[in-house]
C-alpha positions as CSV (number, residue, x, y, z in Angstrom):
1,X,103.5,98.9,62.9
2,X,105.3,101.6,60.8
3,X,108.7,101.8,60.2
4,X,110.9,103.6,58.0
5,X,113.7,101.0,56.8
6,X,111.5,97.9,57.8
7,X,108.5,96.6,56.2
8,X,106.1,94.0,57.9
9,X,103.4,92.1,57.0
10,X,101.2,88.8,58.1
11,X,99.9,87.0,55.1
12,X,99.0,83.3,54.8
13,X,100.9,82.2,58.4
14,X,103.9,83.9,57.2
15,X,104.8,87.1,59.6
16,X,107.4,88.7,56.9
17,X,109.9,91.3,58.4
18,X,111.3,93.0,54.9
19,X,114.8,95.1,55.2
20,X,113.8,97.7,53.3
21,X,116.9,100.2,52.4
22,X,118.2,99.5,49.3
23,X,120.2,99.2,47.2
24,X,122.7,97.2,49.9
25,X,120.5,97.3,53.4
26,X,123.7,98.7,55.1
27,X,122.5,98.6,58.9
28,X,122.5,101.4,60.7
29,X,121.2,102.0,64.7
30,X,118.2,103.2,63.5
31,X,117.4,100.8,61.5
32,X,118.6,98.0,63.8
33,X,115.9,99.2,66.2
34,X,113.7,98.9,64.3
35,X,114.1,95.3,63.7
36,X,114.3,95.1,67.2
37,X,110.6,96.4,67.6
38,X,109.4,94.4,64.6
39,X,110.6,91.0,65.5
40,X,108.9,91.7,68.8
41,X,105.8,93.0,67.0
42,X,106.3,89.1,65.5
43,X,106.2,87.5,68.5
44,X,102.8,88.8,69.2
45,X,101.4,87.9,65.7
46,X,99.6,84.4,65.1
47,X,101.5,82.8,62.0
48,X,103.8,79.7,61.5
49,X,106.9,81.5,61.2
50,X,109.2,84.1,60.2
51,X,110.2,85.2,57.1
52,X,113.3,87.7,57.7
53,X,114.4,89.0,53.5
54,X,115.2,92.1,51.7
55,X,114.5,94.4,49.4
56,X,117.0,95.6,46.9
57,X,120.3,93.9,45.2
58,X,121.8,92.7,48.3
59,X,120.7,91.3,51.8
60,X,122.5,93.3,53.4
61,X,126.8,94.9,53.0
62,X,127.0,95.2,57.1
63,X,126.4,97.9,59.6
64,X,126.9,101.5,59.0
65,X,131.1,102.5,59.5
66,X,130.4,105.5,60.3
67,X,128.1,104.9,63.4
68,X,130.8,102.0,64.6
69,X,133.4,105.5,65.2
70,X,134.5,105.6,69.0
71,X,131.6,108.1,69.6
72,X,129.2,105.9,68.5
73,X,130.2,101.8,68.6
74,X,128.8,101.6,72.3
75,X,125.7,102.5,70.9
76,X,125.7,100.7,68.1
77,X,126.9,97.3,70.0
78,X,124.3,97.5,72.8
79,X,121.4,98.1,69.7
80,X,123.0,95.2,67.5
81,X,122.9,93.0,70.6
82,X,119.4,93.6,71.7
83,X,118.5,92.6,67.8
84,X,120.4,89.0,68.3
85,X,119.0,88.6,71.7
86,X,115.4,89.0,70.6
87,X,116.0,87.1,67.5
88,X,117.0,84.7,69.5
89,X,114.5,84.8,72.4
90,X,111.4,84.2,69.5
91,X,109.1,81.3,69.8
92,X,108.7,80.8,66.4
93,X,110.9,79.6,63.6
94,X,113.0,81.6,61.6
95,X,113.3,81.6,57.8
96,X,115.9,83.9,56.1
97,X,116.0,84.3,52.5
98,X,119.2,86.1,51.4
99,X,120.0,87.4,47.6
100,X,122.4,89.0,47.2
101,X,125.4,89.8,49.7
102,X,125.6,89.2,53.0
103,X,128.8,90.6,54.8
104,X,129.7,91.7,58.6
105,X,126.2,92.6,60.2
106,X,124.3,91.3,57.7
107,X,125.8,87.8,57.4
108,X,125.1,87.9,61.5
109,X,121.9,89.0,61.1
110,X,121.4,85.7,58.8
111,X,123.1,83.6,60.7
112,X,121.1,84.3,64.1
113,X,117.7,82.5,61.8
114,X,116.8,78.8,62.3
115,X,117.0,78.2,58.6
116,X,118.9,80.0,55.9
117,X,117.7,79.9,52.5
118,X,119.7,81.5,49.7
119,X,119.5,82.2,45.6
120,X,122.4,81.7,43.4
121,X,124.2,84.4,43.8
122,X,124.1,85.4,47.3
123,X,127.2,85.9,49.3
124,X,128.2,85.7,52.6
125,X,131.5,86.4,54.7
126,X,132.9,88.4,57.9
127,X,135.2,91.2,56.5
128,X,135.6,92.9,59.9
129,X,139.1,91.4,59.9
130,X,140.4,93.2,57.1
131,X,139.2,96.5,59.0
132,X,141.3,95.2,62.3
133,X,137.8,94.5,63.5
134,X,136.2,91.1,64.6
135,X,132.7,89.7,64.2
136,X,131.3,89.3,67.8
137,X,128.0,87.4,66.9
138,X,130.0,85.3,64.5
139,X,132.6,84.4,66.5
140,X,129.5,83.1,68.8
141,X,127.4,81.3,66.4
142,X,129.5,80.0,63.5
143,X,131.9,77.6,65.4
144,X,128.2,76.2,66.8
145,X,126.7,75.6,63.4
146,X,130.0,74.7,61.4
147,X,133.2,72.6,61.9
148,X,136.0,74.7,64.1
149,X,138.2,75.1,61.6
150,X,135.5,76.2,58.5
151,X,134.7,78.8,61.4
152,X,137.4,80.1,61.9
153,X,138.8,79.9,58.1
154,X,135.7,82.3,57.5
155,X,136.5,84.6,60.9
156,X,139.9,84.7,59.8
157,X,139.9,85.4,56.5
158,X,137.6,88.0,56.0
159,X,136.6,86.0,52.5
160,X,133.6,85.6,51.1
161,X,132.4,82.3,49.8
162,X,129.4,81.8,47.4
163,X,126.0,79.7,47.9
164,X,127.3,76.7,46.6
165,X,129.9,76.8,49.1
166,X,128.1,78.3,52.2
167,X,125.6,75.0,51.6
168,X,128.2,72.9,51.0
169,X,130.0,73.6,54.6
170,X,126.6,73.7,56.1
171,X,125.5,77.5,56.7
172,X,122.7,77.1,53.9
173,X,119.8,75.1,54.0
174,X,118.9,75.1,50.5
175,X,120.1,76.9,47.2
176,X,117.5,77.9,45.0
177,X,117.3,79.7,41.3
178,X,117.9,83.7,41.3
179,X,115.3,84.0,39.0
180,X,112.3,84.1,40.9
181,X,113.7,83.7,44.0
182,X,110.9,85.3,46.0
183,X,108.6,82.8,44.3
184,X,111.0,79.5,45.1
185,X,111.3,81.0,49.0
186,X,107.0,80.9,49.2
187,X,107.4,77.0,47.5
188,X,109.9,76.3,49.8
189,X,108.1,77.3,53.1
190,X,104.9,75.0,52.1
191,X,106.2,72.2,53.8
192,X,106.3,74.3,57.5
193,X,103.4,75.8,56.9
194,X,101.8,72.0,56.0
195,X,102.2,71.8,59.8
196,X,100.9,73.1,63.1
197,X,102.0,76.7,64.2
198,X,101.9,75.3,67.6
199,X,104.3,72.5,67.4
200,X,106.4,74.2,65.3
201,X,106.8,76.1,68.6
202,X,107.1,73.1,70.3
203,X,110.2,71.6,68.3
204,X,112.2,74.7,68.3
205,X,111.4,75.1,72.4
206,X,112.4,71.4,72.5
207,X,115.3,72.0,70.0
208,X,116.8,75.2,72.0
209,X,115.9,73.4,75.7
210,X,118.5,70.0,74.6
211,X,120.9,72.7,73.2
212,X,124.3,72.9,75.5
213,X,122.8,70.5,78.1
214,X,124.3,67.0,79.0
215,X,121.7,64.3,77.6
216,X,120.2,62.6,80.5
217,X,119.4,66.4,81.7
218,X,118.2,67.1,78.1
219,X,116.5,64.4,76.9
220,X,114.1,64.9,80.8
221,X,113.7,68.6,80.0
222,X,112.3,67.8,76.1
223,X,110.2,64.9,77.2
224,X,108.3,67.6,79.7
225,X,108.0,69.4,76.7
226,X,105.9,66.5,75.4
227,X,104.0,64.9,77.9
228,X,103.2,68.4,79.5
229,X,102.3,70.7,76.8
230,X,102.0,68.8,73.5
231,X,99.9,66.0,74.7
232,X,97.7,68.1,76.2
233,X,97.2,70.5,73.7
234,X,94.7,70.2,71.1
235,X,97.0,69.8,68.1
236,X,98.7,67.4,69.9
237,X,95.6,65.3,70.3
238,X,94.4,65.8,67.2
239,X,97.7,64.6,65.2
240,X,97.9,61.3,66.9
241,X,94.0,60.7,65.9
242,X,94.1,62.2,62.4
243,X,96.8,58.9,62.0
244,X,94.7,56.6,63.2
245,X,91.4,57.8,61.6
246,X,93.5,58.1,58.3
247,X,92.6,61.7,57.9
248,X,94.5,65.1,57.1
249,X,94.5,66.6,60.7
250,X,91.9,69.7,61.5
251,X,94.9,72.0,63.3
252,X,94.0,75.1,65.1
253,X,97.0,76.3,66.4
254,X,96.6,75.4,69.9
C-alpha cells in the first residue's frame, strides 16, 4: 500500500507500520487515516505481529492544533476514533516501540498496543489539560492498565514522566538502550516470534474475550477458545506432540 506519512512493510513475521513525518510525527487527519487503512492492510497480512514505531526524534508530540479548531475537531475525533477502534479490533498482537516523546495523541496511539516497548529517553504524558482539553482515549484506557490514582495523577496533571517511570507504574513493558534501539526492539521481539502466529492470535482473542466479564462467564468463553479452535488446529496438535516427542515444534501458522 502507499502512503504519504506511513510506511509499511512485512519482513521476517513482523508487519511494521512506520510513522513517517518527522521530526515530531505530529498527527494530523490525514495522516490518522492513513493508519487507519494500514493497520487494516495488517490484518490481512500473514506475520506474528505488529510492530507500530517511528521515524524521526520523537514518537510522536500529539495531533495537529490546528485541525482540533471548532471547524474541524468533529472531524478530527471521528478519524482518531476509527484509528483506536481498528487498533483495537486486530487479531494480532501489538508491539510499539516509542523513542522519543510521546504526548496527547501520540501517547494514546501507544497506549491502544498490547505491549509498549520504549528506549531511554522516551517520554510520555497527556498535556491536553493544560490546553483546557482532556484526553478521551486516555481517560478510557489508562485507569484499565494502571492504578486509579497513577491515572488520574497523569490525566490531571498534564506532566510528563520518563521511561524509568512509565515502567515503573506499569505503562512500559521493557526499557531498553537508546543507542541502537531499533536493533534491541528486533532482539526483543525474538521471543514472540519463537512462537506460533496462530496462537499468538489465540491468547490475545482469549485475553480480550475474559476482559470485563465475571469469571465463571469468562473462564467458559476462553475454554471454547481452546477446546474449539486450538485443539483442533494444526499448531495446536502439533505443540502438544513436539513435547512429548522432545522436539522443536514444525509450526505453520494454522
Amino acid at each position: 500500500m502507499s502512503c504519504e506519512f506511513i510506511k509499511v512493510k512485512n519482513e521476517g513475521g513482523i508487519i511494521n507500520i512506520t510513522l513517517d513525518k518527522p521530526p515530531l510525527n505530529v498527527l494530523t487527519i490525514k495522516m490518522i487515516k492513513e493508519l487507519t487503512h494500514a493497520f487494516e492492510w495488517a490484518q490481512q497480512e500473514p506475520g506474528h505481529l505488529i510492530l507500530l514505531d517511528a521515524a524521526g526524534k520523537s514518537f510522536s508530540a500529539g495531533v495537529d492544533i490546528g485541525e482540533h479548531r471548532p471547524d474541524k475537531v468533529t472531524e478530527m475525533n471521528e478519524s482518531f476514533s476509527q484509528l483506536i477502534y481498528t487498533m483495537c479490533d486486530a487479531e494480532k498482537p501489538i508491539i510499539c516501540a516509542v523513542d522519543g516523546l510521546a504526548l496527547g495523541g501520540g501517547c494514546e496511539l501507544a497506549l491502544c498496543a498490547d505491549v509498549i516497548v520504549a528506549s531511554e529517553r522516551a517520554a510520555f504524558g497527556q498535556p491536553e489539560v493544560k490546553v483546557g482539553s482532556l484526553a478521551y482515549v486516555a481517560c478510557y484506557i489508562l485507569p484499565r492498565i494502571l492504578s486509579w490514582s497513577k491515572a488520574l495523577e497523569l490525566l490531571l496533571s498534564g506532566e510528563k514522566i520518563g521511561a524509568a517511570r512509565a515502567e515503573q507504574i506499569g505503562l512500559v513493558n521493557a526499557v531498553l538502550p537508546a543507542d541502537n534501539f531499533a536493533d534491541g526492539v528486533q532482539d526483543y521481539l525474538k521471543k514472540f516470534l519463537d512462537q506460533s502466529s496462530f496462537i499468538l492470535k489465540m491468547i490475545k482473542k482469549a485475553a480480550v474475550t475474559g476482559r470485563n466479564k465475571e469469571l465463571v462467564e469468562a473462564l467458559k468463553d476462553i475454554e471454547l477458545i481452546n477446546t474449539e479452535e486450538i485443539m483442533t488446529s494444526h499448531d495446536g496438535i502439533e505443540g502438544l506432540s513436539a513435547f512429548l516427542e522432545k522436539r522443536k515444534p514444525i509450526w505453520l501458522g494454522k
